[in-house]
ZAMARGU-4260 file (C-alpha; in steps of 0.2 Angstrom, whole numbers, plus 5000, padded with zeros to 4 digits):
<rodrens>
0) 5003/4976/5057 | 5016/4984/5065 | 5015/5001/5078 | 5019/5017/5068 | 5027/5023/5084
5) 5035/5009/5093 | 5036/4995/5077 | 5030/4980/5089 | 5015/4970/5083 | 4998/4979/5087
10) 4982/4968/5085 | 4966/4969/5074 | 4953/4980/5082 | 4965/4985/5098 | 4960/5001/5106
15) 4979/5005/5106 | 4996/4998/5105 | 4998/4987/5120 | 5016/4992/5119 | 5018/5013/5119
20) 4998/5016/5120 | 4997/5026/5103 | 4981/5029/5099 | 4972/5035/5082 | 4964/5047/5093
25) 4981/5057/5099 | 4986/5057/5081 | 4969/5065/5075 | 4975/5079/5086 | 4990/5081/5078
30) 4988/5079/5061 | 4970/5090/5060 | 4956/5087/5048 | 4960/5072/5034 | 4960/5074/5019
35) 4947/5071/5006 | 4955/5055/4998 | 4953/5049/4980 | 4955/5029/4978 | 4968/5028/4966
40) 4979/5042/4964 | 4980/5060/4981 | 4994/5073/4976 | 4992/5083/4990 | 5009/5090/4988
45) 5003/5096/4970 | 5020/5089/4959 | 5011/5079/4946 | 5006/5089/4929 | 4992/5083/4923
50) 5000/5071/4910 | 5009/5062/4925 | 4994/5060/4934 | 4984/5052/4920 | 5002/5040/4918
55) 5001/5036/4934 | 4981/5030/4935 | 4984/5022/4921 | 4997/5011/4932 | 4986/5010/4945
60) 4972/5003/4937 | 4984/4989/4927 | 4987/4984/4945 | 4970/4982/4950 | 4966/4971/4936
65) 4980/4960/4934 | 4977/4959/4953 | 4957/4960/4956 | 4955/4955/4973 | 4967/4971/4979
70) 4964/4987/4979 | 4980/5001/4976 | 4982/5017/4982 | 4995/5032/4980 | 4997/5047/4990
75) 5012/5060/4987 | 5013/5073/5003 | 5024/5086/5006 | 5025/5084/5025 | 5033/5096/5039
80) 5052/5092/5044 | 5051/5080/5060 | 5035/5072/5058 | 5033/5055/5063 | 5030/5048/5043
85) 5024/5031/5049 | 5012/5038/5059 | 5006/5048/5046 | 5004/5034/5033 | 4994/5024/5046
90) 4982/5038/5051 | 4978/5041/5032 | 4978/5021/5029 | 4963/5021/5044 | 4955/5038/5041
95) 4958/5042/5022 | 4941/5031/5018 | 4952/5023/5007 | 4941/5006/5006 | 4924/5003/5009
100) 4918/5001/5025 | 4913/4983/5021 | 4932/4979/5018 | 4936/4984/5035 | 4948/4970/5044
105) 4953/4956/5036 | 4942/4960/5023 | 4954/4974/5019 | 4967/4970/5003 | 4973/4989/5001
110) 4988/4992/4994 | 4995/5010/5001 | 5011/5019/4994 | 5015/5034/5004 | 5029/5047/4996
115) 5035/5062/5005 | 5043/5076/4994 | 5052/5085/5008 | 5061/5071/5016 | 5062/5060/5000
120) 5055/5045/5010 | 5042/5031/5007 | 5029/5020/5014 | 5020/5005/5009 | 5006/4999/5021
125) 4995/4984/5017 | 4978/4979/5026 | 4976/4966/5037 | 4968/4955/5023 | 4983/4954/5015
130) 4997/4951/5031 | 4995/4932/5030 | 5004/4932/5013 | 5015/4948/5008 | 5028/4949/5022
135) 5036/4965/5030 | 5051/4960/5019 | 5041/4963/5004 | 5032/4977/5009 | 5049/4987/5013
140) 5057/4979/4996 | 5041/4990/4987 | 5043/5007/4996 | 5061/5006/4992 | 5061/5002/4976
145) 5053/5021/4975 | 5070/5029/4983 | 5079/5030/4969 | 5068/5040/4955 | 5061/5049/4972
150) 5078/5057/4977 | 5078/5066/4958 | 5060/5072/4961 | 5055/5061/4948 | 5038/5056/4955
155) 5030/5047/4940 | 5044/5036/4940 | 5048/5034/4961 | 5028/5027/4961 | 5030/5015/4944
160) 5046/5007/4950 | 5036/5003/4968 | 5021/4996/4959 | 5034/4985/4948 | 5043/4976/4963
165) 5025/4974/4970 | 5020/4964/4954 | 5031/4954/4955 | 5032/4950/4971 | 5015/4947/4970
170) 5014/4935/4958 | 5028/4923/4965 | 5018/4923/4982 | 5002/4918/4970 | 5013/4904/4961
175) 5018/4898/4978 | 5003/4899/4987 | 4994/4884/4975 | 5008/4875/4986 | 5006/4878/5003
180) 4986/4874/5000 | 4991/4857/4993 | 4986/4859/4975 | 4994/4852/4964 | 5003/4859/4947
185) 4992/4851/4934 | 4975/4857/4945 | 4986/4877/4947 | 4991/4875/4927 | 4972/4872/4921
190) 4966/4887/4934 | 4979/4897/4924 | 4973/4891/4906 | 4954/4895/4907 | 4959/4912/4919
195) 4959/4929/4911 | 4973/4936/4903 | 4980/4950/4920 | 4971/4936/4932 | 4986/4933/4943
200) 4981/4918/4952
</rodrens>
């Protein structure tokens, strides 16, 4: 995981970043109180109708079973010009109770899309559960896959397009991952066979 402020390397469970000193505690003070966050879906910016939110959930929920060990979340914000949108995403991805407390740490596999309405930017954070196999590379690849539907306003869109590169990248690093462990193809080919249907790996 990377410093919202600074972007070098911060360490599981630092106090703060050994590099610039940011600490969630000075960007409690700025941003305020945090938002009561649902799981799935937070339109705090209130663009969606009620249609695109139910599309959306819909979405959302595919995700999570085609990919049950990971949880996914969305938040759309309409944030003041010249705040620091990083840090934003990574106060709500450690303050928004977004996962259980249990899945703290490594046990965290949350999958976070942040869009902002007023500067048309996007953010995809993971948890540090999921930082040995999905890349930076990856993870920027899925928040800009959301520019080009979130430049027209079209939110339903911006949020489906991220969540499509996602899969896919997804399931390549499950094909490959078999691999790396040193399974072979006819042990990965039977897991596949007697797997559910949107079990990806």
């Amino acid at each position: 995981m990377l410093c919202p402020v600074c972007q070098q390397a911060l360490i599981e469970q630092a106090p703060a970043c050994p590099h610039c000193q940011f600490h969630l505690s000075q960007a409690d003070r700025f941003f305020g109180t945090v938002p009561v966050l649902d799981p799935l879906l937070n339109d705090l910016a209130q663009v969606l109708t009620a249609r695109d939110e139910r599309s959306i959930i819909s979405v959302l929920e595919a995700k999570e079973r085609r990919f049950p060990q990971m949880r996914f979340a969305v938040v759309i914000t309409a944030l003041p010009a010249g705040t620091l949108f990083p840090a934003y995403v990574f106060w709500l991805f450690n303050r928004g109770n977004l996962s259980p407390q249990m899945e703290s740490g490594g046990m965290c596999r949350l999958v976070l899309l942040v869009l902002d309405v007023t500067s048309k930017k996007a953010v995809c954070m993971i948890g540090y559960g999921l930082e040995p196999f999905i890349s930076r590379e990856v993870v920027q690849a899925i928040a800009e896959a959301s520019l080009p539907a979130l430049q027209k306003s079209d939110y339903p869109t911006a949020i489906k397009d991220a969540l499509d590169v996602a899969e896919a990248a997804f399931v390549k690093i499950s094909t490959a991952l078999p691999r790396a462990y040193g399974l072979n193809e006819s042990e990965t080919d039977e897991a596949a066979e007697n797997a559910p249907e949107e079990f990806a790996y």
